[in-house]
C-alpha positions as CSV (number, residue, x, y, z in Angstrom):
1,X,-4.1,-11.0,1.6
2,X,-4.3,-7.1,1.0
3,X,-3.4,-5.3,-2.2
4,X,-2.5,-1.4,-2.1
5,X,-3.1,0.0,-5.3
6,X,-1.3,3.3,-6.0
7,X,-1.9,5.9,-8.5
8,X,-0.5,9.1,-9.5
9,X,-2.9,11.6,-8.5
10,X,-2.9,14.0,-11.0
11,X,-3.9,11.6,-13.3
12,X,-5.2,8.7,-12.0
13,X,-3.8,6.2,-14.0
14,X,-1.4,3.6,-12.3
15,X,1.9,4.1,-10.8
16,X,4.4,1.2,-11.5
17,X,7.9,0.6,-9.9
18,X,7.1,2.3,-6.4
19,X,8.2,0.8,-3.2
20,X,5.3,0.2,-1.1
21,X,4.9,-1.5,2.6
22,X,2.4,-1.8,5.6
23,X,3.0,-0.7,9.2
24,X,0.8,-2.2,11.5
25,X,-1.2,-0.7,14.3
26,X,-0.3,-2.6,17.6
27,X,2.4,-5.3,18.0
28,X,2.1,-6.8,14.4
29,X,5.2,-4.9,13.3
30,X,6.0,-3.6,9.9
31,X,5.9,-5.7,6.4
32,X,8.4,-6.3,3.8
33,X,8.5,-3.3,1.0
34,X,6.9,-4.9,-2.0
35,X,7.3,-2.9,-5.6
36,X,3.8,-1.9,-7.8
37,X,3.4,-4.0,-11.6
38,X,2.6,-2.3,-14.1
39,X,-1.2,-2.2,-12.8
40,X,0.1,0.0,-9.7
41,X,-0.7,-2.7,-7.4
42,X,2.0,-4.4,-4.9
43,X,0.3,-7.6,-3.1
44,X,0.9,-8.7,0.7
45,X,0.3,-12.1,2.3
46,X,-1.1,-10.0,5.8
47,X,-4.3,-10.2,7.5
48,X,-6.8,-7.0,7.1
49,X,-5.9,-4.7,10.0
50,X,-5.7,-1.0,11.0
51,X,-2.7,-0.1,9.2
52,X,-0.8,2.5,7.4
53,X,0.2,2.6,4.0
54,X,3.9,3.5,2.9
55,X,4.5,4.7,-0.6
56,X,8.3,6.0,-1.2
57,X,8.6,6.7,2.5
58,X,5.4,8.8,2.9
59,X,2.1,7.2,4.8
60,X,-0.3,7.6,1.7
61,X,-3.0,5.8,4.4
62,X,-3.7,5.5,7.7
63,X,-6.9,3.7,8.7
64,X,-8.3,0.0,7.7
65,X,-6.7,-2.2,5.0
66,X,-8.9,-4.8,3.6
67,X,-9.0,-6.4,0.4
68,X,-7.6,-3.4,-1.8
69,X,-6.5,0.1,-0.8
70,X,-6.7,2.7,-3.6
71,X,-3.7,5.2,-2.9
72,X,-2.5,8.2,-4.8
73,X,0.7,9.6,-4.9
């Protein structure tokens, strides 16, 4: 399981209701979109890989996902 946490960058504090998903490196595809709580964070059932991080339609991060990913938008 990897979380993505996003955050709006000017301020740093958490950044709820964005739509969020994962796209793998290699043949592992691309996730589900899952929307941030309150706490910024949107949670997926995926193994730790070499991913990118979608936030809103814009890669936010490209490189390894494990455990949690801090992202700001």
């Amino acid at each position: 399981m990897v979380t993505v946490k996003v955050g709006w960058q000017s301020s740093g504090s958490a950044a709820d209701n964005q739509r969020v998903l994962l796209s793998f490196d290699g043949l592992r595809g691309v996730t589900g979109s899952a929307i941030t709580d309150r706490n910024g964070e949107a949670p997926f059932d995926a193994a730790p890989g070499s991913d990118k991080a979608i936030v809103n339609g814009t890669t936010r991060h490209h490189g390894r996902i494990e455990g949690r990913v801090m992202v700001y938008i």
